[in-house]
N, C-alpha and C positions, 0 to 999 in steps of 0.2 A: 416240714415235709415228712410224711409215713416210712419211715428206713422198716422194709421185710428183712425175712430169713436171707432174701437172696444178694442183699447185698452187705453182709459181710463177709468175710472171710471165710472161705471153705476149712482152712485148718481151727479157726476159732471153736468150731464144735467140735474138734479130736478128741476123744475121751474126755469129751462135757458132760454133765447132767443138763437136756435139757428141759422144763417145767412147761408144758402147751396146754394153753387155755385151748380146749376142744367146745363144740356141739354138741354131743352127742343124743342132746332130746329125741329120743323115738319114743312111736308108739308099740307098747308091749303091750301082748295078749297069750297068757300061760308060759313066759317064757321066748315067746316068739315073737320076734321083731315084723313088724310091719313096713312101711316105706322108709330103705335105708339112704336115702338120699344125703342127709348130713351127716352120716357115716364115709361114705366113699369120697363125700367134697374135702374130706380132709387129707387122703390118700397124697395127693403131689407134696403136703408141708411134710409128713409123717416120713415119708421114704426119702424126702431131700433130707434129713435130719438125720435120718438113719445110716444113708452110704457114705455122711460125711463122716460117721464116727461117733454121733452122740449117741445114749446113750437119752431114749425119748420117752418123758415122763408125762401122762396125758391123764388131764384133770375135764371134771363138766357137771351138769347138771343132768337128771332127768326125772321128769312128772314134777308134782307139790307134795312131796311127803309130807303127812301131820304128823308131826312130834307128837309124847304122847303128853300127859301134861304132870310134869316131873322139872322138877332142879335141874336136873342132868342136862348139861347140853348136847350132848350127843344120844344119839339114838339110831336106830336102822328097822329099816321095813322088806321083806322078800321083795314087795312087789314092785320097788322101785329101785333096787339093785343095778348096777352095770355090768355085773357079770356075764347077759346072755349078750351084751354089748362087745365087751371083751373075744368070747367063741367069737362071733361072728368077724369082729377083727382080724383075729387068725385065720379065717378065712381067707380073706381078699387078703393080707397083707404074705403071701405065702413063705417072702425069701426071709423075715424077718420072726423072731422069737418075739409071742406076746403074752404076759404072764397078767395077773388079776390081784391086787393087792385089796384087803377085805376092810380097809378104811384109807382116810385119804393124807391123815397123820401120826406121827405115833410110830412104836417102835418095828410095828409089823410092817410097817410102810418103809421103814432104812433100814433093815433087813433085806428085804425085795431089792431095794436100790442097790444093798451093797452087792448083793449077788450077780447085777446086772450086768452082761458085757456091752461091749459098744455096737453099737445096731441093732439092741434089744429096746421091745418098746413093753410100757408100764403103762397100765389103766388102772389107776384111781377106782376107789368107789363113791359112789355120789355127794359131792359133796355137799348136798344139803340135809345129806344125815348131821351136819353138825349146823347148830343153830347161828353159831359164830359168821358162817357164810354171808349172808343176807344181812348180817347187820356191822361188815367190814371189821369185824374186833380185829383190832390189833394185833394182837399174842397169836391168834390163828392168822393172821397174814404172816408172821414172823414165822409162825412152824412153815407153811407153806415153800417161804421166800428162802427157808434151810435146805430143803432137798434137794436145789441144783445150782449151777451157775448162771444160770440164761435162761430168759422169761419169754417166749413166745405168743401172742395171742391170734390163734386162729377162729375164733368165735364172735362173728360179728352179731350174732342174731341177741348176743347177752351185752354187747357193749355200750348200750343205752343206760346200764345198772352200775348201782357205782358198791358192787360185789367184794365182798374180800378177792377173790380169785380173777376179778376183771378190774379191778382198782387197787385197794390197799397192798396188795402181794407185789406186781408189778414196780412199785414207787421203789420197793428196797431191794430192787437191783441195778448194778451200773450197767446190764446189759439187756435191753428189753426192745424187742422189736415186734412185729405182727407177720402172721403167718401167709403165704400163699392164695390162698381161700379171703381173706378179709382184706389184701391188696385186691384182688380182682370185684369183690363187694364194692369196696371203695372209690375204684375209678369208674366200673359202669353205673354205680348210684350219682358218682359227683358229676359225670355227664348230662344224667338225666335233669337233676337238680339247677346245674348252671347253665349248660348249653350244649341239650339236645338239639342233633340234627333233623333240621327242619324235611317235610312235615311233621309234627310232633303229634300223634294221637294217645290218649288217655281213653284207659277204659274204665271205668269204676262200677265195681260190685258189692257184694256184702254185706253187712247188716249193722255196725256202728261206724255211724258218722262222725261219733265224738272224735276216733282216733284216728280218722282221715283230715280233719279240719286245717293242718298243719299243713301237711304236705302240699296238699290242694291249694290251698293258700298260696305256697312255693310253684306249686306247677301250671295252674290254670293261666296265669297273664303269659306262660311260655306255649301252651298247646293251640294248636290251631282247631283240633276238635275233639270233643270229649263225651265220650259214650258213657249213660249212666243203665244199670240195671240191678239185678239184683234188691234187699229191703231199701235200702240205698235211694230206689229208683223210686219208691212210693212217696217218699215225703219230698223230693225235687216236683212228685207229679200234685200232691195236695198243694207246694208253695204255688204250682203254676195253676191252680183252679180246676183241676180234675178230679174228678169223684175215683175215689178208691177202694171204698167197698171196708170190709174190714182188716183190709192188709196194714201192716204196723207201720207207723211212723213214728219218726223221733221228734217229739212236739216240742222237747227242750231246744230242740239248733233246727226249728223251721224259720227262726227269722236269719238265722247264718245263709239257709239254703237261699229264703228268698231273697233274699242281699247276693249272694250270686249269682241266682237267676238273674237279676238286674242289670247287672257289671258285664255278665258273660252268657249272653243269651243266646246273642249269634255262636257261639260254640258248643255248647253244650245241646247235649242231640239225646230226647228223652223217649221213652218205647209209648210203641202208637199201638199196641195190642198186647193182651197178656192172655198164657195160662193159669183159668180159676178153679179154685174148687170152695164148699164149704170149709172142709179140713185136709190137714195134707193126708190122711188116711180115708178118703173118702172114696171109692171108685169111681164117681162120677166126677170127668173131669171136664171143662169147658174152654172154647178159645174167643173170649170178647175184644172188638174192638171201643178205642178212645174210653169211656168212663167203665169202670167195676163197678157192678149191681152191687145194692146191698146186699148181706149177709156170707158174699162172696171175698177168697181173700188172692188178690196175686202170687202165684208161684213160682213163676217163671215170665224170660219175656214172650211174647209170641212169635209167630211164623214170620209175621213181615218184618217185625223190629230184627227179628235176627239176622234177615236178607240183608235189609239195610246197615246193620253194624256189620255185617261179613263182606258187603260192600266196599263200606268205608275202610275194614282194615286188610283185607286184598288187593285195592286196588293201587296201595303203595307198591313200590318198583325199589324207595329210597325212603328215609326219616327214620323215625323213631316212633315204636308205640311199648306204651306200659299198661301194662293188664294187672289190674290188683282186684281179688273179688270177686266170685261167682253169680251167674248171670241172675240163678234159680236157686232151689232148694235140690243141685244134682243127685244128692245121697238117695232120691227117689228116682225111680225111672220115669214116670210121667213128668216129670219136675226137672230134667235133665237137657232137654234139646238145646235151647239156647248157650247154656255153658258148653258144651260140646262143639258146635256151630265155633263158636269165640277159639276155642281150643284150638281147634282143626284150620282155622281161618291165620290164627296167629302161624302156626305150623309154615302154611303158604305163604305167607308175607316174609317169613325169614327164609325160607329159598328162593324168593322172589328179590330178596337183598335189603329189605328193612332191617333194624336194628328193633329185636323183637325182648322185652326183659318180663316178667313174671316176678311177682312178688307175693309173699304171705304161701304159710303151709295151708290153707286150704284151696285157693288157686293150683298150686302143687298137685292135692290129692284131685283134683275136679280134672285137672290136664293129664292124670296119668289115666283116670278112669275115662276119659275120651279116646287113650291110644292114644296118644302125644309123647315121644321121648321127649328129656331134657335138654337131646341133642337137638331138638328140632326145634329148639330159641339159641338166641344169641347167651342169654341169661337167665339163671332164676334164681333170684336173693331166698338165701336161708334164712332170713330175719323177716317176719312179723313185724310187731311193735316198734324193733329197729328200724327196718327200713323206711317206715315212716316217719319215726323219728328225724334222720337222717335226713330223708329227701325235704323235711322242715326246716332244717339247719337249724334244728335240737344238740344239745350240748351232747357228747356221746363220750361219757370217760373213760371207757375202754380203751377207745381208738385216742382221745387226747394227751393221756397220759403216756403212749407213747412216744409221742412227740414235744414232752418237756423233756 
């Protein structure tokens, strides 16, 4: 069983060090954070840690910095920095002292710590400035596993990877638990995965099948109905004999889809109209019904399919629906309805008393650009990759190794 922050002992973090695997992937542009959403989901682990006395050390990734190509295994980039990471922490974290340590081992880093008082919090710099990370070396888990007493991991969206800072570091402590943030990941994903309440509707979007295949696999025999859209929706509609025009399909997994078509026909619910254009930069845009012309490619679903999927996920009172995947190409306004429609539909089904969950950062960014709070689902998984890992019943070392 997953032992959190919250059930040990409140005095056990009294003038502790303690090491918290964080999130903190955003998207920077000049300095300027974009959607802080896995900033702030950290907020409840961060300030439990803090008013008990520790002394809160927070590690994470962000972007793919390329090393440059040198011996050296370290290195650092401006652009992938945690520092405007850090401001903004102090921000929101008001009652609490937060200081910027300018690597993430090393002596500048047990300096920072020794100076720390208790309820002060430390933000690491990325730790993929060292190439040790990613390839769980040893020696850099050991530095790691030095700077405190207690190993925290609030990062489930990285816990698919078997990381120095989500595996090797963890293992060489007697005391390692998981954060607030990746308990609440873990019981509404193990719901959904073992036994969502019934209705159960699935919505599927987006554009690789490959990393859906899993899940799906895990979810489909449980959903009673499963909305497809999004590139997603083109090659379920070439498995089922419809002309698609030149919208993309994934011809490597069209015999997976039509094997599911097969198995799960009665469920799966595929769009009976789209918005075409020739290119998504084209100003002429069109709305066909059943087959896409040649030289035409799908963008979005159309009018009625959207009815009909806003339908199906409004007219719950009760169950369960999972939305992964964007309907459209939303990043476009022609190309937007359908996702929006889903958005705004999900919205009403969680005040209407479904059990409404969202997954993946692009879902995320398509429901904030509809006018959708986060407040207005039950959930939305920080994890990408993971989550579907997870909803796979994929091996997840992050979250495993806790619980040896």
């Amino acid at each position: 069983m997953l032992q959190t922050v919250s059930d040990l002992n409140d005095l056990d973090y009294y003038g502790k060090k303690v090491l918290t695997r964080v999130d903190f992937n955003v998207t920077l542009n000049n300095d300027i954070i974009g959607e802080d959403y896995r900033i702030r989901m950290t907020i409840p682990t961060i300030e439990y840690l803090a008013k008990r006395g520790a002394k809160v050390i927070l590690m994470s990734h962000l972007g793919r910095p390329r090393p440059p190509t040198t011996t050296n295994s370290s290195f650092t980039d401006p652009k992938y920095s945690l520092a405007p990471v850090a401001k903004r922490l102090s921000e929101i974290l008001l009652v609490n002292k937060v200081t910027f340590a300018m690597d993430c081992v090393g002596p500048i880093v047990q300096k920072k710590i020794d100076d720390m008082n208790m309820g002060d919090v430390l933000l690491l710099e990325n730790l993929r400035f060292h190439r040790e990370e990613e390839a769980n070396n040893s020696e850099f888990c050991r530095q790691l596993a030095s700077l405190a007493d207690i190993y925290v991991n609030d990062a489930f969206s990285s816990s698919h990877r078997k990381h120095a800072s989500t595996y090797g570091t963890p293992k060489l402590f007697d005391t390692r638990v998981g954060g607030l943030t990746l308990k609440k990941e873990v019981e509404y994903l193990s719901m959904i995965r073992d036994n969502p309440t019934k209705p159960f509707t699935l919505v599927v979007g987006g554009v690789k099948i490959k990393d859906k295949i899993g899940a799906l696999e895990s979810l489909l025999p449980k959903a009673d109905n499963i909305l497809v859209g999004g590139v997603t929706a083109y090659t379920f509609l070439k498995a089922n004999g419809t002309r698609i025009g030149n919208s993309p399909v994934d011809d490597e997994h069209l015999n997976w889809v039509t094997k599911a078509l097969s198995n799960y026909r009665n469920k799966i619910i595929l769009p009976t109209d789209h918005i075409v254009s020739r290119t998504q930069d084209s100003p002429s845009v069109s709305l066909v019904k059943g087959d896409i012309p040649d030289g035409m490619i799908g963008f979005d679903i159309g009018i009625e399919t959207s009815q009909q999927y806003s339908n199906q996920i409004a007219a719950k009172r009760s169950g369960t629906i999972f939305w992964n995947g964007p309907m459209g190409l939303f990043e476009i306004k022609h190309f937007a309805n359908g996702t929006d429609d889903i958005a705004k539909t999900m919205a009403l089904a969680y005040w209407r008393g479904s059990t409404t969950l969202i997954g993946g950062g692009d879902t995320l960014e398509a429901m904030k650009r509809a006018g959708v709070s986060e407040r207005e689902v039950s959930h939305v998984s920080t994890g990408g990759g993971a989550t579907l890992r997870f909803l796979a019943g994929d091996e997840m070392p992050g979250i495993d190794i806790l619980q040896e």
